[in-house]
C-alpha positions in Angstrom: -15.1 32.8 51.6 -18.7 33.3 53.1 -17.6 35.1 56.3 -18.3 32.8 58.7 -17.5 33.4 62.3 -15.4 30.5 64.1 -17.5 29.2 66.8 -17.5 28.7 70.2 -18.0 25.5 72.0 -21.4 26.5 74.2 -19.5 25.3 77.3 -16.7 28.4 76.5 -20.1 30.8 76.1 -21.0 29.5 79.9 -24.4 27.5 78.0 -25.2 24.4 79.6 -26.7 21.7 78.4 -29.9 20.9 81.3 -29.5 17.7 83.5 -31.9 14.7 82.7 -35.8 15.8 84.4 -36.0 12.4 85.8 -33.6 12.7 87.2 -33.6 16.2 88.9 -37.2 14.8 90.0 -35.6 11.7 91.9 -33.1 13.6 93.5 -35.2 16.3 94.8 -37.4 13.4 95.8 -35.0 11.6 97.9 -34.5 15.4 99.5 -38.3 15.7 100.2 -38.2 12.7 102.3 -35.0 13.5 103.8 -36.7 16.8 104.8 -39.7 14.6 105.8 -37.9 12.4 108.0 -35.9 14.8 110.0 -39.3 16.9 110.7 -40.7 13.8 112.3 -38.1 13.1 114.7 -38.8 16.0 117.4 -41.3 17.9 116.3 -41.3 21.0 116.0 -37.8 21.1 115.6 -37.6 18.3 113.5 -39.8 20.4 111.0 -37.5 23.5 111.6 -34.7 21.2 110.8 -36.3 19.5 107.9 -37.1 23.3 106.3 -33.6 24.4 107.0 -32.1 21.1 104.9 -34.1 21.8 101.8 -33.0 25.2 102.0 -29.3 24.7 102.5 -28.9 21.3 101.2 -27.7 22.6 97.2 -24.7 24.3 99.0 -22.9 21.1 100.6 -19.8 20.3 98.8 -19.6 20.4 95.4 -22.9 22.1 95.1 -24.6 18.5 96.0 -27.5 17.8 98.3 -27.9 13.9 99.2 -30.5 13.3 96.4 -28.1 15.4 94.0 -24.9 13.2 95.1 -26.5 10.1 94.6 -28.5 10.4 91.3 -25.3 11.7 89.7 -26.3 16.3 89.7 -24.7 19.7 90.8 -25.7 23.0 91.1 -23.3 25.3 89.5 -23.5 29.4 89.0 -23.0 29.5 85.3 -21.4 32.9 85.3 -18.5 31.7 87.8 -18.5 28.3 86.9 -18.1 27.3 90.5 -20.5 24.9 92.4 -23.2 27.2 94.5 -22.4 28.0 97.9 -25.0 28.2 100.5 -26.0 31.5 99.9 -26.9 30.2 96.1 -28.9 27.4 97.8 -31.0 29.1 99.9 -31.7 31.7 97.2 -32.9 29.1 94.6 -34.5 27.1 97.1 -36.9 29.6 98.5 -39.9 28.7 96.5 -39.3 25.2 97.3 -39.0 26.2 101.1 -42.5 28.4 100.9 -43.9 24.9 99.4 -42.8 23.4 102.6 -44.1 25.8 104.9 -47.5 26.1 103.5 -48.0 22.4 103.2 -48.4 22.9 107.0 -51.4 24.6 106.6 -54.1 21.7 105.9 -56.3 21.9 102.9 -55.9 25.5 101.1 -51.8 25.3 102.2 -51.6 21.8 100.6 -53.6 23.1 97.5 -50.9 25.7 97.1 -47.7 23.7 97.9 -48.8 21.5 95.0 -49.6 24.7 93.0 -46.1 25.6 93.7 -44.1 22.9 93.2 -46.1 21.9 90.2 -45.7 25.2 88.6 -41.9 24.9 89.3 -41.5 21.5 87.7 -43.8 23.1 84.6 -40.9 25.8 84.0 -38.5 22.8 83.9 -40.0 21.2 81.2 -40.3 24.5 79.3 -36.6 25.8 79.7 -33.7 24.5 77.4 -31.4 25.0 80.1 -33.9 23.5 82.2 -34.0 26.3 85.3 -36.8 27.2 87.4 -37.9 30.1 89.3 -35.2 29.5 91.9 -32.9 28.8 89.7 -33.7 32.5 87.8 -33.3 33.8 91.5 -30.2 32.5 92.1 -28.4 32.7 89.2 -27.7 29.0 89.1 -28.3 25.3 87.0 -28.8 21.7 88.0 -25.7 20.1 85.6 -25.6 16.3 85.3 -22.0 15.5 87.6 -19.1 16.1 85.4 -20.0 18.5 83.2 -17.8 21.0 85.1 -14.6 19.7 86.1 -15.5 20.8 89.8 -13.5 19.7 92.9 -15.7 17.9 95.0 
């Protein structure tokens, strides 16, 4: 007998594996121009509107924005293993949202969106649960659909 411990499957231990990048990048794509559209239908509302999407949008049902719902993603908190609620989704979305408000600002704001959302997409790549700053934040993950038996 060498002792050995009986192990846990890393789903009991609330460990996640991380959803597919390109994926996460297509969804939050079709978000952006979701966002994008709404802000030019009456601006400045319309940019109000767009800002308050990207900030709420991980908090519809299921923890699913439209870019999350149709690539096949949720946002879960790990530690309840429920889909995130709105509060969850404005939370991890707040570096996202400062993107969006300094990409107003011509020039130096666009400079620093980029910086922001390209430093967010960097922590990605270098997590093996694959969470970012907002994600840290929040307490939450990007899961591919399914992994969680969540009710939608």
């Amino acid at each position: 007998m060498s002792g050995e411990q009986p192990s846990s499957s890393p789903l009991v231990l609330g460990v996640y594996p991380r959803a597919h990048i390109l994926n996460r990048m297509i969804a939050r794509l079709v978000d952006g121009l979701l966002a994008a559209a709404v802000a030019k239908l009456a601006p400045p509302v319309g940019w109000l509107g767009g800002l308050t999407y990207l900030l709420i949008a991980d908090g519809f049902s299921g923890g699913r924005s439209v870019g999350k719902r149709l690539i096949g993603l949720q946002t879960i908190s790990p530690r309840s293993r429920d889909a995130s609620g709105f509060r969850e989704s404005i939370l991890r979305n707040l570096p996202l949202g400062l993107a969006y408000v300094l990409y107003a600002i011509p020039y130096v704001g666009w400079l620093l969106a980029g910086g922001v959302v390209a430093f967010e997409a960097l922590l990605i790549l270098g997590n093996d649960q694959g969470l970012r700053l907002g994600d840290e934040i929040a307490h939450t993950q990007v899961l591919d659909a399914g992994t969680l038996d969540l009710p939608d």
